[in-house]
C-alpha positions in Angstrom: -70.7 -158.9 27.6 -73.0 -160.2 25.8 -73.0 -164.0 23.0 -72.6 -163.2 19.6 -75.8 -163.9 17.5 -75.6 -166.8 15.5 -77.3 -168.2 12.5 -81.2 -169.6 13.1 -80.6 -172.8 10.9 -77.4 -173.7 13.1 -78.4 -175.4 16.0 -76.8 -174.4 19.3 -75.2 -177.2 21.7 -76.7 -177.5 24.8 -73.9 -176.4 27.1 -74.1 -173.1 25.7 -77.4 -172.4 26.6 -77.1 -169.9 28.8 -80.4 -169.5 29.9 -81.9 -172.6 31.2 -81.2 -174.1 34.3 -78.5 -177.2 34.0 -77.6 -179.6 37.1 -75.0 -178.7 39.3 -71.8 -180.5 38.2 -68.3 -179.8 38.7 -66.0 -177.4 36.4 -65.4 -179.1 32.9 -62.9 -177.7 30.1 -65.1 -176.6 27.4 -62.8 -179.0 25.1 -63.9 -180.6 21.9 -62.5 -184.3 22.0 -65.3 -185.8 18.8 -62.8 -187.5 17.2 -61.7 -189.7 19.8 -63.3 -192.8 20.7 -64.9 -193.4 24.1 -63.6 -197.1 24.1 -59.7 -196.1 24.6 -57.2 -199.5 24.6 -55.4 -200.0 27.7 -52.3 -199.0 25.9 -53.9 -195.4 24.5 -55.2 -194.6 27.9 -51.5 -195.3 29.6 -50.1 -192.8 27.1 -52.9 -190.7 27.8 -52.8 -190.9 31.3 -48.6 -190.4 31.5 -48.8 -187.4 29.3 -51.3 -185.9 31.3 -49.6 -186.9 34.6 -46.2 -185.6 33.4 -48.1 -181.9 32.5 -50.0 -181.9 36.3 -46.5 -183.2 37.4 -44.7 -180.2 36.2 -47.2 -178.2 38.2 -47.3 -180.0 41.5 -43.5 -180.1 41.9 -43.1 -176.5 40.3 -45.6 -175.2 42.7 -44.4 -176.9 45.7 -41.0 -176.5 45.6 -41.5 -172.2 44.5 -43.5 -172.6 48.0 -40.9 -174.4 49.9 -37.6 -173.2 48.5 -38.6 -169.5 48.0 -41.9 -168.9 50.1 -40.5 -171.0 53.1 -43.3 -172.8 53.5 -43.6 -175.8 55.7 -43.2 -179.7 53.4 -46.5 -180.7 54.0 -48.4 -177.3 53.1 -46.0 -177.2 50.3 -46.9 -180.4 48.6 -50.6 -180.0 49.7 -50.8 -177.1 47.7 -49.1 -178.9 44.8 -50.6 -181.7 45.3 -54.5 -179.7 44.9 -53.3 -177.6 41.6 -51.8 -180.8 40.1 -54.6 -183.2 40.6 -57.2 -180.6 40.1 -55.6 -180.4 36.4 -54.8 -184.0 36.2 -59.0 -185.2 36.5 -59.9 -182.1 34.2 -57.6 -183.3 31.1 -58.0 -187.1 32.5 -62.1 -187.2 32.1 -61.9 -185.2 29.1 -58.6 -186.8 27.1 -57.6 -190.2 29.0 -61.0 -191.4 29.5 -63.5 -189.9 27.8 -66.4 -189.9 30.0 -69.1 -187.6 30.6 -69.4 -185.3 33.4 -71.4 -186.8 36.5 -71.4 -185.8 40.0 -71.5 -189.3 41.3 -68.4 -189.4 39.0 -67.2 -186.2 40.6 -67.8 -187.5 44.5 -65.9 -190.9 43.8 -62.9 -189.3 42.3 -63.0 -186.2 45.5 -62.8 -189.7 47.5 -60.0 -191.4 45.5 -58.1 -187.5 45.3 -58.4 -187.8 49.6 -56.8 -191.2 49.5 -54.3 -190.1 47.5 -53.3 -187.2 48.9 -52.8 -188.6 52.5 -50.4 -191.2 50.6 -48.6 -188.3 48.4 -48.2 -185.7 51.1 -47.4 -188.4 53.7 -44.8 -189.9 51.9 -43.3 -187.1 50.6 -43.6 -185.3 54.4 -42.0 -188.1 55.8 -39.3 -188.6 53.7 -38.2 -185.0 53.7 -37.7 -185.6 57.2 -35.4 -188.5 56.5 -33.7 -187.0 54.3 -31.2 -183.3 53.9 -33.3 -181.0 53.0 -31.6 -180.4 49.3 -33.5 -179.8 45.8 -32.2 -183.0 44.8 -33.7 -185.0 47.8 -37.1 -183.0 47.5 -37.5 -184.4 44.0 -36.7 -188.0 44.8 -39.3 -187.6 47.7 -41.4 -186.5 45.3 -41.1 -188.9 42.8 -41.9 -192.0 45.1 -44.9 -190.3 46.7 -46.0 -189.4 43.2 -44.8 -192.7 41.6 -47.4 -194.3 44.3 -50.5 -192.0 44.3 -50.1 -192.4 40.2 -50.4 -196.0 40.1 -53.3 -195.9 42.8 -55.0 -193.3 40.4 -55.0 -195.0 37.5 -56.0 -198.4 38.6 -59.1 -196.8 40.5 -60.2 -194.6 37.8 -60.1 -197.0 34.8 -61.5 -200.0 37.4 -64.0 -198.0 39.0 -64.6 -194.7 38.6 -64.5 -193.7 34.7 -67.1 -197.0 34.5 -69.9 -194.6 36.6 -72.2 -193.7 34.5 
């Protein structure tokens, strides 16, 4: 498959250059986000961040429970799968929408740190209260609601502390 030509007097964006060598950095969205400003108000980036969550959300519970309820699968690889797709997708639109940063790999490592925390605390929690509690639909979306409900706040105070200041 080969790039459509373009015009010579249009200049071409770097990440599209194909053929020179760029640094290794992790996976980015190839989104357009110009119009937004890279100084976000608190207030912007909690809309942001609770739209996005809400999204990765829909994918973390969806995926877990399809794993648990009709795959069988055990709580905690359940959730741990839910947990990877949903946070995977969550830093993705975060970086690019919430906080508008650039890609980094020191970026990258702090938030692979932060995403470990978190997912001890998500997939702990919600492990250990699905073995509190009857194993019901209704129960399994509580669980996950408090788990989540924790690892989000611990998320979004790290990132827009810490991590989104990385340069």
């Amino acid at each position: 498959m080969s790039r459509p030509e373009s015009d010579a007097a249009e200049p071409q964006p770097h990440h599209t250059d194909f053929t020179s060598p760029h640094p290794a950095v992790p996976l980015e969205l190839p989104l357009n986000d110009g119009e937004l400003s890279t100084n976000a108000d608190l207030k912007t980036q909690i809309v942001r961040f609770t739209i996005t969550g809400a999204g990765s959300g829909v994918l973390d519970f969806g995926l877990t429970v399809l794993l648990q309820y009709v795959f069988g699968a055990p709580f905690a690889i359940a959730k741990s799968l839910g947990f990877i797709l949903g946070t995977t997708t969550a830093y993705l639109l975060n970086r690019r929408w919430t906080f508008q940063a650039e890609p980094s790999a020191l970026r990258f490592v702090a938030v692979a740190f932060l995403y470990g925390v978190t997912f001890f605390v998500n997939v702990g929690l919600y492990t250990w209260l699905s073995h509190l509690w009857p194993e019901t639909l209704l129960y399994s979306f509580i669980a996950y609601v408090i788990a989540q409900g924790t690892a989000t706040v611990i998320n979004f105070v790290v990132q827009r502390l810490v991590i989104f200041r990385i340069r």
